[in-house]
N, C-alpha and C positions, 0 to 999 in steps of 0.2 A: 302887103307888108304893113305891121303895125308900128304905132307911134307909142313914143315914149312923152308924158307931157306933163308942166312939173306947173300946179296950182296952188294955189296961196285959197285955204277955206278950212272947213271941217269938214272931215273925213266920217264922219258920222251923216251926214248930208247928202255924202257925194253916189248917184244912183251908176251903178255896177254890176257886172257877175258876182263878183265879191271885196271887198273891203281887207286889208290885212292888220289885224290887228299886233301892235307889240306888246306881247306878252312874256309873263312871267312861267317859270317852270309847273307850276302848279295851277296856269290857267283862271288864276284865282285872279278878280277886279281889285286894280289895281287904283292908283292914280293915271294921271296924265290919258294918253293915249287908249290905253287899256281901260283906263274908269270912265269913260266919254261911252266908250263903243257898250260897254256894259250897261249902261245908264242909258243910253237910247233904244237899245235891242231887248232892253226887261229883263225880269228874272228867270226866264225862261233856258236865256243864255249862260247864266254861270251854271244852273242843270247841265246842260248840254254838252259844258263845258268840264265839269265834274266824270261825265263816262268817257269822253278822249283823254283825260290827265293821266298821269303826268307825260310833257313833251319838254326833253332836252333841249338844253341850247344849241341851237344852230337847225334844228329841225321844227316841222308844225305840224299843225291838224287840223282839219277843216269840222265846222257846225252850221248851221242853218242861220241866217239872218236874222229871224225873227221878225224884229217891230221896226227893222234899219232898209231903208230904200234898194241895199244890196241883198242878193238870194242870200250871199253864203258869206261867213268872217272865215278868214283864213287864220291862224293864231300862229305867230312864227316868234319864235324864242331867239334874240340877241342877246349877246356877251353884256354881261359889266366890265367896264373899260379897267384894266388892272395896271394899266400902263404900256400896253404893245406885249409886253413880255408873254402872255399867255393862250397865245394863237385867239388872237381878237380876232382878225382881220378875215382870219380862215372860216370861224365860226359865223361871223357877221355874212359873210358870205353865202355860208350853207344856209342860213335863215333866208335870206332870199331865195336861193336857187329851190330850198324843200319846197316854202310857198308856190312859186312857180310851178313846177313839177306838181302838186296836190291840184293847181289850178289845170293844166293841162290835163292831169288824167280826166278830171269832172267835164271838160271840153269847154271850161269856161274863157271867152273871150275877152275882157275887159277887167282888170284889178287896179286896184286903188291902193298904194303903201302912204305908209307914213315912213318918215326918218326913225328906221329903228338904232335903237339902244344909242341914241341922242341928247334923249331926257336926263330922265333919274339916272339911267345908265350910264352915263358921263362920257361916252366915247367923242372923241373930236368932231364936229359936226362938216368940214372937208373933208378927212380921212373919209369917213362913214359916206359920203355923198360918190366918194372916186367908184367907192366897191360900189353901191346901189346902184349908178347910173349905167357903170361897166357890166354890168349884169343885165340891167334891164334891157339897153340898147342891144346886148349879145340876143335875148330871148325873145326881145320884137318881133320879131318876123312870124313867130309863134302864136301872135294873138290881136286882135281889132286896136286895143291901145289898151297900155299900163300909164297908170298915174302916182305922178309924184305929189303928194298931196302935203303942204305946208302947213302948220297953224300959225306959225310967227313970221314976220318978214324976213326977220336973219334967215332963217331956214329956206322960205322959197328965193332971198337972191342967191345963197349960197349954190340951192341947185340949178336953178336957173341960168347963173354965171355957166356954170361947168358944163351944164347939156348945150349949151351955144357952143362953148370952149368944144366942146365931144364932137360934133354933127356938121353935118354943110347945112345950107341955107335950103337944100328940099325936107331935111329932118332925119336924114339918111349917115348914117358915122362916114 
């Protein structure tokens, strides 16, 4: 049974099956999350990433790693936060579960996310944490371990808090 395990680093660093990147619909290097992964994996990646576009919100697609310590970026499209009113929570959701799913078919064992649609995306970063961790812990069992990968501290107590708050003391919901 795998672990769900939430670190405080960059994601651009962190060695993986794959890496998931939050991306925009057009795949296109972004800021934040997105311009980090682009900027260490070369330009190789925005190519690569140009013959999977365009990927909907709430779904991904998988490219090769390139020059980043993971084989594969998984690119998964999150909501911009509209206010609740717009099936955020549904969409934020399919962005994980797509990624997932892209990762299991390839048999990869080990992915790394970041807090999607967080950022620039403005989604509440609790709300955004309940769906992420309620997913990953659902899909653990499916893989060596998923990571919760922070850049700022808000971000890793915020999940940190909640996967304590989720799990017993062996790591198990």
């Amino acid at each position: 049974m795998g672990k769900v395990i939430v670190v405080r680093g960059d994601i651009t660093q962190i060695t993986a099956d794959a890496i998931v990147n939050a991306a925009n619909e057009a795949l296109l290097p972004g800021g934040g999350v997105s311009g980090a992964i682009h900027r260490a994996a070369g330009p190789e990646l925005a190519e690569a990433c140009r013959k999977v576009a365009p990927c909907p919100t709430g779904e991904a697609r998988l490219t090769p790693g390139f020059r980043l310590p993971a084989q594969y970026v998984i690119h998964a499209v999150g909501p911009m936060w509209r206010g609740g009113e717009y099936n955020e929570a549904v969409l934020l959701a399919q962005a994980y579960r797509s990624a997932l799913t892209i990762a299991k078919e390839h048999g990869l064992r080990t992915v790394a996310f970041p807090s999607i649609s967080t950022g620039i995306y403005g989604y509440p970063l609790e709300e955004a944490a309940k769906i992420a961790l309620s997913i990953l812990l659902e899909e653990s069992p499916n893989f060596e371990a998923l990571y919760m990968v922070a850049f700022d501290e808000k971000t890793f107590q915020a999940y940190n808090s909640l996967l304590a708050d989720l799990t017993s003391d062996d790591g198990t919901r």
